[in-house]
N, C-alpha and C positions, 0 to 999 in steps of 0.2 A: 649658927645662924639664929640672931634671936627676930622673929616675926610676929608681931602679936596678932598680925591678924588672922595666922594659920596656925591648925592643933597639930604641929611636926617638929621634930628635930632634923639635924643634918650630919650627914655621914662624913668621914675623914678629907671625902672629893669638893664637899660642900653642897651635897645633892640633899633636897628635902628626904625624910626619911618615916613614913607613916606611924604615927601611933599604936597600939595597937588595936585601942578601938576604933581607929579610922579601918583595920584591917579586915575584924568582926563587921563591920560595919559595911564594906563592901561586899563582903562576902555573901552578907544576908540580901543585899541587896541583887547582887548576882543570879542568887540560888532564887528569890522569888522574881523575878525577871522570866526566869523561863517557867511558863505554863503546865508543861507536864510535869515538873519538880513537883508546883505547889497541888496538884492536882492526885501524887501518891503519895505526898507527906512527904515528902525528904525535909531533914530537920538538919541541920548543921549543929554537930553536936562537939565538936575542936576544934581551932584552928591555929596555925603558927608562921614560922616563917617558910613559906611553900610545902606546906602540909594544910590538911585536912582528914576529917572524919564527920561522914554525913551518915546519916540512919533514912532507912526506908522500911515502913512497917510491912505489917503482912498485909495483903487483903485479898480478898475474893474475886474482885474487880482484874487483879492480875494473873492469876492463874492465867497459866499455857494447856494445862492437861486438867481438865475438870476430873477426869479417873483418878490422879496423883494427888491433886493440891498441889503443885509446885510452880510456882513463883513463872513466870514466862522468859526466857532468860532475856528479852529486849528492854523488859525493863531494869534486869542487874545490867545490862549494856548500859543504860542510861543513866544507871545511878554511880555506874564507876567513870564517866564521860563528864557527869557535874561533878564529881567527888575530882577529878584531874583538872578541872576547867577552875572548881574553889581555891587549889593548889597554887596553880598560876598566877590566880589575882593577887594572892596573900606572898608571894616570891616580894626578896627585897627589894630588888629592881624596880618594884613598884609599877607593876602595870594596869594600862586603863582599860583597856579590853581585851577580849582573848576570842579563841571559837577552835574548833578542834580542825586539826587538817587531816589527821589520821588517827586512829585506836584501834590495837590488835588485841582481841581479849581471847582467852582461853577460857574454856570453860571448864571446870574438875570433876564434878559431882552438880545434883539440884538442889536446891534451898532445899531443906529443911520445912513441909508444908508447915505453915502457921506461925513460924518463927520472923523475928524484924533481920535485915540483912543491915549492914554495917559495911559500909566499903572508908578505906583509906589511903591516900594519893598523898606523893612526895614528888615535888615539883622537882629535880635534881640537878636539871642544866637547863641553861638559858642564853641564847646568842644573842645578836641584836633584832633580829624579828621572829626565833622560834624557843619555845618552850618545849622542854622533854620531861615525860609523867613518866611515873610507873604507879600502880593503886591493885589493891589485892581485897576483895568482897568475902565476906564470912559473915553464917548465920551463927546463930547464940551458940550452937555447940562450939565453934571457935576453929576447930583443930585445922583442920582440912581443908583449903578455901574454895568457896562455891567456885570463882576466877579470878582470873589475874588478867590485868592489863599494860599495855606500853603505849604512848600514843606522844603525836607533836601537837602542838597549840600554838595559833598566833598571837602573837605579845606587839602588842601597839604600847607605844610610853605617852606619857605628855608631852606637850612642846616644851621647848626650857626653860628652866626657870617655876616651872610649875610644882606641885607634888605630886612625884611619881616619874618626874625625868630622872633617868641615873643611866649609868654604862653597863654591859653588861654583866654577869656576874655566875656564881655558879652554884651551887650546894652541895658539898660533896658527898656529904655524910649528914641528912636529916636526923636522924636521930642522935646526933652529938646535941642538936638545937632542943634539945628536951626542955630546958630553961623557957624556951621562946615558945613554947606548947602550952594552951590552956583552954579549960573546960569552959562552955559558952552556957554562961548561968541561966 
């Protein structure tokens, strides 16, 4: 589909099909859209095709246990909630909105006082109006993740004809899309 007036290609169906920095692009927009995001630094530091990787520093401001230093865990809830919600947006499907319906997070251990936490969300399945996350939060030591998440997400598309209308679709295997993964300069 050649369109000059829109930055997109079209997929085999003939559905517009985002660029990628139309994908960056939402995403960023997404992520400062909500208030508390921009309010503890979450930075979106990847993004691909229903994947994400957002960073959230340390700060003093979140501590739970002022005797610990560690991190409060509502706000690793919150930052593995946008780190699933960036996923969504960034899915091939191309969706225009999202909001979370459910997320189950485990918690394993606490941050790491003073270290940045790093969560990462793989968007994996997608019907016609839900999305399914999985995303798993680690501080800089890496090994052992602070938690893990599952959650569904609403997936509104465009009208037709638009970009970002398409059928639904699936991911089975994110990390096959390693190609479609890149670092947000």
């Amino acid at each position: 589909m050649d369109d000059p007036g829109h930055d997109h290609d079209a997929n085999p169906e003939g559905n517009p099909v985002p660029k990628r920095q139309d994908i960056v692009r939402i995403a960023r927009q997404f992520i400062g859209a909500i208030p508390f995001s921009r309010a503890v630094g979450m930075e979106l530091r990847e993004i691909g095709e229903g994947w994400a990787r957002i960073t959230m520093p340390y700060s003093a401001e979140l501590v739970g246990e002022p005797s610990t230093g560690v991190i409060h865990g509502g706000a690793v809830s919150a930052l593995m909630d946008t780190c699933g919600g960036a996923a969504v947006m960034s899915h091939p499907t191309g969706p225009v909105s999202t909001a979370t319906i459910d997320l189950r997070i485990d918690y394993m251990r606490a941050a790491t006082p003073g270290q940045t936490i790093t969560a990462e969300a793989t968007c994996y399945h997608v019907t016609r109006s839900v999305a399914f996350v999985r995303a798993v939060a680690r501080d800089e030591t890496g090994e052992t993740p602070v938690a893990t998440a599952s959650g569904a997400f609403t997936l509104q598309r465009a009208t037709s004809g638009r970009l970002g209308a398409r059928s639904s679709g699936s991911v089975e295997n994110a990390t096959q899309n390693e190609e479609h993964r890149s670092a947000i300069p």
